[in-house]
N, C-alpha and C positions, 0 to 999 in steps of 0.2 A: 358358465351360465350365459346363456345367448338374450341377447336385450332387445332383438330386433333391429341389430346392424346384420344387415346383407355381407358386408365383407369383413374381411380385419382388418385396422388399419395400415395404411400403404407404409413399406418397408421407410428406411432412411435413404438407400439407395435409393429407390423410387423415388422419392424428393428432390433428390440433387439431382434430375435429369431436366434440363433445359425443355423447351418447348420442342426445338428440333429433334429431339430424342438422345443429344450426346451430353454426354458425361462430366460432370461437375469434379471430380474426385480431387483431377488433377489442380485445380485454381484453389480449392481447400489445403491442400500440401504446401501449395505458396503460401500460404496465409497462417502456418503454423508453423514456419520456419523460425530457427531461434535467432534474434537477434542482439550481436554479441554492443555491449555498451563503451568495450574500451578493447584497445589493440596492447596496450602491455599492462603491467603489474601495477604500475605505481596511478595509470589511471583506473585500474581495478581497486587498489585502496580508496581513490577516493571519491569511487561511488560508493562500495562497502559503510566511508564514513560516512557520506550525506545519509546514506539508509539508515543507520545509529542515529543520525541528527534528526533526521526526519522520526526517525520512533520515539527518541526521549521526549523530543519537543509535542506528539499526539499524547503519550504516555502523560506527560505534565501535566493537559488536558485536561483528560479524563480524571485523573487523582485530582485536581483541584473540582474538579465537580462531586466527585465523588465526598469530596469533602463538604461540599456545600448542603448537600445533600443527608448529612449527617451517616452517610453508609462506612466512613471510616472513622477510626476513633483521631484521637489528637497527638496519640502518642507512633500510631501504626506511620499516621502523615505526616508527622516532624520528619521519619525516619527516612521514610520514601521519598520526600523533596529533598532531606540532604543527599541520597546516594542519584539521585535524578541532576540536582543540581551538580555534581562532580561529573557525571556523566556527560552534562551538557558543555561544562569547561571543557573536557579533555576532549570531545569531540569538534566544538567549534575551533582550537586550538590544529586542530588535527587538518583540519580543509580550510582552514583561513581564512572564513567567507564572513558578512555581515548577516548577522541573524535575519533580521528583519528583510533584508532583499530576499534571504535561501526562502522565507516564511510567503513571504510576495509570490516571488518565481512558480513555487511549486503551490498556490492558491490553498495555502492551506489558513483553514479559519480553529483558528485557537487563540481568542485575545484572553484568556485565562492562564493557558503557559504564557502570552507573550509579558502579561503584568507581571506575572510570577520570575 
């Protein structure tokens, strides 16, 4: 159904072309490169654990709101802050860091897991 555009809109190619007429494609390829967080295993575990740390500790979050909020029952949230809570031991045991700096460092706002 034609609405009264003259053309169709300009490709993606079309966009990435600079003013000069050349070609973006290649600075897009630099910029989707993977970058690797750790050169051996053992600092591959412990970004793996901060990423566990950093889930349980939003995961706490959210359950204790969810709690406030009456959307879970009392029995469901006993159950989830004990298996949350082990989670959080074994993890913070795991990377040896102090909660509250890991919580700082990476600006995460959860002063409901941080009470909890």
């Amino acid at each position: 159904m034609d609405r009264g555009y003259p053309h169709p809109p300009p490709s993606y190619q079309q966009q990435s072309q600079t003013a000069t007429g050349t070609n973006n494609v290649k600075s897009q390829e630099d910029t989707n490169k993977e970058i690797r967080l750790y050169k051996n295993a053992k600092d591959r575990r412990r970004f793996e654990d901060m990423a566990d740390l950093y889930a349980v500790i939003k995961t706490t979050q959210h359950l204790e709101k969810a709690y406030i909020r009456d959307a879970v029952s009392a029995d469901d949230y006993t159950e989830a802050c004990s298996r949350l809570i082990s989670q959080f031991k074994t993890n913070e045991k795991a990377i040896d860091i102090d909660t509250l700096d890991f919580i700082n460092e990476y600006k995460m706002d959860c002063p409901l897991a941080v009470e909890r």
